[in-house]
N, C-alpha and C positions, 0 to 999 in steps of 0.2 A: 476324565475322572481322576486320574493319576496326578496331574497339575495341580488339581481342585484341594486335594487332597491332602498335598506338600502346602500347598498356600496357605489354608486354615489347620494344617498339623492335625487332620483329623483322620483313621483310618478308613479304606474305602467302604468297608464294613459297616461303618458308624454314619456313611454318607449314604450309604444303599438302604440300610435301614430308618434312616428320617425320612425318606421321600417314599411315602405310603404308594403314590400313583405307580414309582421304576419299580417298587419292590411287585406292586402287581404285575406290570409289563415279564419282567424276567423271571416270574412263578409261573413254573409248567404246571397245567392241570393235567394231570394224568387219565382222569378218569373222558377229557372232551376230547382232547388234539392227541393225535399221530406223530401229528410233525411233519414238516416239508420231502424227505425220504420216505416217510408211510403214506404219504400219500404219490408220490411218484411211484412206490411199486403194487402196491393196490388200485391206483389208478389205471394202470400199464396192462398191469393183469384183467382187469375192469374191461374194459378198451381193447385190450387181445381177443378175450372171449366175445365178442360182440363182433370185433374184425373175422372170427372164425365161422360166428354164426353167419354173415352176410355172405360169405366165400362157400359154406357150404349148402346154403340157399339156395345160391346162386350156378352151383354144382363146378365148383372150381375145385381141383386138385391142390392137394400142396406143394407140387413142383410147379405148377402156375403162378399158387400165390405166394413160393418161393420167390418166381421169377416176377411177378408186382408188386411187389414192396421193394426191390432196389433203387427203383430212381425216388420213390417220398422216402425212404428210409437214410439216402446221402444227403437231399434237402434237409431237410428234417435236422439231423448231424453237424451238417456245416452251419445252420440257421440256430443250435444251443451254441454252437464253440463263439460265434458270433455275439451270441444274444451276453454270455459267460464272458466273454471280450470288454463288450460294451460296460455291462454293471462293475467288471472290475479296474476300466480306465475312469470311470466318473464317482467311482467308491463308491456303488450301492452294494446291498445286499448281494449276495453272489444268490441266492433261488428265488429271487424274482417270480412274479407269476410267469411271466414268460418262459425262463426255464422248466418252471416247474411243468408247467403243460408240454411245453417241447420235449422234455424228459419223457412228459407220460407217453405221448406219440412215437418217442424212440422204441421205449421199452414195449409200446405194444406191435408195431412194426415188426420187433426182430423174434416178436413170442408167437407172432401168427402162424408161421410158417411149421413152426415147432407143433402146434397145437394140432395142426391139419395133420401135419406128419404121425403123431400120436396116437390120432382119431382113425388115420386110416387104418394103419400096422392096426389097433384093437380088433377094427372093421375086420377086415381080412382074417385074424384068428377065430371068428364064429366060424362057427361051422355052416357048413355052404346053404344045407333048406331053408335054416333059422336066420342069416340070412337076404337069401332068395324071397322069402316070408316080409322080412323087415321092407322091404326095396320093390316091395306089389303091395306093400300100405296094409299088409296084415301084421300091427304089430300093437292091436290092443286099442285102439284109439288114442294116440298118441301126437 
C-alpha cells in the first residue's frame, strides 16, 4: 500500500477510500463480530462450562479434573505455539482458525479445573440437610 502510494503520489487515505470493496473488508461492524479475542474467550468459557458439566456428571472431583487436563492442556499448548510458528514463517495471519480454536481449548482446559474447584468450595458452604436434600434428588425437580 505504502509503495502504491509513493508511485502514484496518492495518500493511503485517498487509496483506501476509492476501493469501495478494502474500505468494506477493514470496517468493523460493531454491532455483528466480537472479533478473533472475543471469541477465544467466550468460546473458552463456552467450552469450560460444558467440560465442567461433563466432569460433574460424571462425578469427577476437581482435583481429578485438575489432574486430566495436564496431558491435552500441554498438547494443546505446544500444538498453538506450533500452529503460531507455522502462520508466522509463511506470513499468514497470526489467529488463524486453527489458533483460534487451539486457544479456545487452552483457555477451556485451564478454566475447568477452576470451575470444579468453585462449584465445590460453594457446595460444601450449604449447609449440611440442604445439602443432604440436594444429593437424595430432593431439590425441587431439577
Amino acid at each position: 500500500m505504502v509503495a502504491i502510494s509513493d508511485l502514484f503520489h496518492l495518500s493511503i487515505d485517498q487509496l483506501i477510500r476509492g476501493d469501495a470493496e478494502l474500505m468494506t473488508k477493514l470496517t468493523v461492524k460493531k454491532d455483528e463480530d466480537i472479533g478473533p479475542v472475543g471469541r477465544i474467550i467466550y468460546g473458552g468459557l463456552f467450552w469450560g462450562a460444558i467440560g465442567f458439566l461433563i466432569t460433574w456428571a460424571l462425578g469427577i472431583g476437581y482435583e481429578d479434573a485438575a489432574e486430566l487436563v495436564q496431558l491435552p492442556l500441554m498438547i494443546i499448548f505446544v500444538s498453538l505455539l506450533l500452529a503460531i510458528y507455522a502462520n508466522q514463517k509463511q506470513h499468514r495471519a497470526p489467529l488463524s482458525r486453527t489458533v483460534i480454536w487451539l486457544s479456545i481449548g487452552l483457555i477451556a482446559l485451564m478454566i475447568l479445573p477452576m470451575i470444579s474447584m468453585d462449584v465445590s468450595a460453594a457446595m460444601a458452604a450449604i449447609p449440611g440437610n440442604l445439602r443432604a436434600g440436594w444429593n437424595a434428588g430432593q431439590h425441587g425437580g431439577w
